[in-house]
N, C-alpha and C positions, 0 to 999 in steps of 0.2 A: 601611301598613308594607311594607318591601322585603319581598322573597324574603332578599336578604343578611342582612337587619336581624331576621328572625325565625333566622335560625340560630345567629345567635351563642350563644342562649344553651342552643344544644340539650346540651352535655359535661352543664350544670349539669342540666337535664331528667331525661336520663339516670340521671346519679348519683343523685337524687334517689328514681326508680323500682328503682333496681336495686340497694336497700341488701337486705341479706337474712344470713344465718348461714352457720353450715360444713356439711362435707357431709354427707348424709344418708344413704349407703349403698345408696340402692336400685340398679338394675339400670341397667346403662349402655346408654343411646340410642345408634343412629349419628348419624356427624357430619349427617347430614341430616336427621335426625329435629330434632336437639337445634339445628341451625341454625334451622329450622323454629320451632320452639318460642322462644326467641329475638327471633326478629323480627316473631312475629306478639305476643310479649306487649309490645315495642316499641310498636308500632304502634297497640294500643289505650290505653299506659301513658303518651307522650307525647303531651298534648293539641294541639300546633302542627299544625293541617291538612296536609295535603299533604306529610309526610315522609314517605320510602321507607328500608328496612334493609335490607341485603343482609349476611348474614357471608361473606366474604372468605376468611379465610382459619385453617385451626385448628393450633398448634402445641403443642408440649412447656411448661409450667406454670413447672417448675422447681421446683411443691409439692405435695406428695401430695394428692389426691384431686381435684385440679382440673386445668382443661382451660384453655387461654387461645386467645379469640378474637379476630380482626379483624373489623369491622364498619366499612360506609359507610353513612352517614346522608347522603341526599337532599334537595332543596328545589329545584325549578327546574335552575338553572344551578350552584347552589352546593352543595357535599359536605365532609364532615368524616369522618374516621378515627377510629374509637373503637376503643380496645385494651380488653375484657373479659375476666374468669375467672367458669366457669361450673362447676360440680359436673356429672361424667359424666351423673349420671343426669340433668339438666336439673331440678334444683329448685332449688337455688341459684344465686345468678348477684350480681356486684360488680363495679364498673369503678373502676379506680385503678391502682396500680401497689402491687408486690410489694417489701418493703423484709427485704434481709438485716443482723438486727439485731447479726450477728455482725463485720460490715464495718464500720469505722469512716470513717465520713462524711468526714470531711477527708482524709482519707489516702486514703482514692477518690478526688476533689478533684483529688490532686496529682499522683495517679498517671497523670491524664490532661492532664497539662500540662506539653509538653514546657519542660525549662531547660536544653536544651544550646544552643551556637550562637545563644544569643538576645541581645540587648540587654538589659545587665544595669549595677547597682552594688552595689556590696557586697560584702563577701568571701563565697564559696561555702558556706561552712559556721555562717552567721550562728543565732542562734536562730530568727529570724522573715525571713522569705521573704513579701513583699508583690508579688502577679503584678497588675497591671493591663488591659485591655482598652478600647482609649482610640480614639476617632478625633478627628483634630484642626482639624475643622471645629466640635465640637462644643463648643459654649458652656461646659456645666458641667463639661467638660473640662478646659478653660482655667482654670476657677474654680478645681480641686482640683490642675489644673499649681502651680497657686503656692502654694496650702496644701503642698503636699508637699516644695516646691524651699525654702520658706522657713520653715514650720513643722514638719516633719515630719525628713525625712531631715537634715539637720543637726543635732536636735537628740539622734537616735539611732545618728548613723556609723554605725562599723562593725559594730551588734549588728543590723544590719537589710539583707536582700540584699536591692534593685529589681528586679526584671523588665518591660517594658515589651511588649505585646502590640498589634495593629493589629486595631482592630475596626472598620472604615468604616461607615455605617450609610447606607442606600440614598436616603434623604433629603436627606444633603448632595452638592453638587455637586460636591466638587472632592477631598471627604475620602479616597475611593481613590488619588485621583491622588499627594496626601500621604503615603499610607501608602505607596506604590510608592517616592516619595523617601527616604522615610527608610529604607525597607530598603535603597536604594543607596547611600545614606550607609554603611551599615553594612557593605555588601561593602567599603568601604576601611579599615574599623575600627571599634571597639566606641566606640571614643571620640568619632569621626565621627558616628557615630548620633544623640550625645548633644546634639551643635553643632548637629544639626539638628532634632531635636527640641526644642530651646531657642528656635531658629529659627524657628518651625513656630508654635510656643504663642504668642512673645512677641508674634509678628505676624501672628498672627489672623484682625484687625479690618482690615489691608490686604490680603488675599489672595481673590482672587476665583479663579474657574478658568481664567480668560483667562491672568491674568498668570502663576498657581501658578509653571509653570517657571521664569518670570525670578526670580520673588520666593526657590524654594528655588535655583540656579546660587546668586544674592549671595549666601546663604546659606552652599553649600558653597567660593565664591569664600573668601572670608570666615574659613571656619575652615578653609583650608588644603586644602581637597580635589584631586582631580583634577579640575577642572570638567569637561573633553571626557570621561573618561570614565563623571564622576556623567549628565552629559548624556546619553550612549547608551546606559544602563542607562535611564533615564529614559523616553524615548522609544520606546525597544522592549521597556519594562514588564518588562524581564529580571527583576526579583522578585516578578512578581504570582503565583506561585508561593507566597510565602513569604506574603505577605498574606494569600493563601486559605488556606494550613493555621490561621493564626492565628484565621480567620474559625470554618474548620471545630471546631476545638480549642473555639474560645467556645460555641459552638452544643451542642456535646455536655455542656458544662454550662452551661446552662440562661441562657448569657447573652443578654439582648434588648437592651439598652440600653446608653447608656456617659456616665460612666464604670461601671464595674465592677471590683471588685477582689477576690482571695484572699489573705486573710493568714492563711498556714498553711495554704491551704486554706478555710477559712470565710468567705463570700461577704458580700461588704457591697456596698452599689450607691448610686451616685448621689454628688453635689457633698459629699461629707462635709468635715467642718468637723477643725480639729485636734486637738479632744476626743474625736472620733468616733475617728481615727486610733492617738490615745494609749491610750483602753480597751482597743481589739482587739490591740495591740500589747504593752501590758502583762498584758495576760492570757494570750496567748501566751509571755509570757517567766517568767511565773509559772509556768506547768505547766511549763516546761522545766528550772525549778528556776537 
């Protein structure tokens, strides 16, 4: 077995040794004491050979009586970051994350997702708000393009606003390059975006990275663009600017894959069918009243 191949399952290791209770009051260690302690109970509580622990780094909790640490876990070549909280006096100790149960989850969600200036349908003040995170090299992208164009959004107008978000995923060849297009589409209009986005999905199965440009130019030829200028946007990637916030935005909620979507805020993933669509949608507009 790799070096790579044994660390993966080191978070789970971890968790597993470092389940434990609240704090206990007694007399607070320095951070070197309590780093110390830490990484030598690490070390003999993870059985995968040849892992090293070092804490990193120690900050502010955010919870009474605990301490939150950073830790690197070792193996060769390969390293992983573990974020822990530990009780001052070093007898308790849990790794996960800290959840404020006073914050409502979707509304956190939304709050980090910008909808100004975006590629949008829908009237602005809909009940339900569907953000997407799409790249358009991606197969079950294409799949849930046409669940949405053909089952979905017509079947709910104007009670539902679109967002369309650009998530490339590092594996397709050409799907940056796509996303760059479609943000130039969209520097000449909201509506532009939309031609090429239609664009984009319906032909697919034709677009390699060779041809990409010529295949989106017919494209914006097509629905009327300024071709010379979608072209020099095109070319000197004037939007990969706007791509990468999109990218950035995905990543801070917890997007890995595409499609992805937020409705309302509550995350569904993957080729969803129009039943899938129809539940989160009506249950959204139920609580809205």
């Amino acid at each position: 077995m790799t070096a790579a191949r044994r660390l993966v399952p080191l978070a789970a290791l971890v968790l597993l040794a470092a389940c434990g209770g609240g704090p206990s009051g007694g007399a607070a260690l320095s951070d070197d004491a309590l780093a110390q302690r830490v990484t030598e109970y690490f070390e003999k509580a993870v059985p995968t050979p040849g892992i090293a622990f070092k804490v990193t780094k120690w900050e502010d909790a955010g919870v009474a009586g605990m301490r939150k640490g950073s830790m690197v876990a070792t193996l060769g070549q390969q390293t992983q970051n573990i974020s822990f909280y530990v009780t001052p006096d070093g007898h308790w100790i849990f790794r996960g994350d800290v959840v404020d149960l006073t914050v409502d989850p979707l509304k956190a969600n939304m709050a980090k997702i910008s909808l100004d200036n975006q590629p949008e349908r829908g009237p602005k003040d809909a009940k339900v708000t569907i953000v997407e995170y799409s790249d358009f090299q991606c197969p079950f992208c294409s799949r849930v393009y046409t669940t949405l164009e053909n089952d979905v959004l017509k079947d709910y107008g104007d009670k539902v606003r679109f967002v369309f978000k650009n998530f490339p995923l590092p594996m397709h060849p050409w799907a940056e390059d796509a996303a760059v297009a479609s943000e130039c589409a969209f520097q000449q209009g909201n509506d532009k975006f939309w031609l090429m986005y239609n664009g984009l999905f319906s032909k697919q199965g034709d677009i390699t990275k060779d041809n990409l440009k010529e295949k989106a130019s017919a494209i914006a030829k097509d629905g009327g663009l300024d071709v010379a200028k979608f072209q020099d946007c095109f070319d000197n990637k004037k939007t990969k600017d706007a791509v990468d916030a999109d990218v950035k935005e995905a990543t801070s909620l917890g997007v890995n894959s595409t499609p992805t979507f937020f409705v309302n805020g509550r995350k569904l993933a993957g080729a969803l069918s129009p039943a899938d669509f129809k539940q989160a949608i009506d249950r959204e507009m139920g609580s809205k009243g």
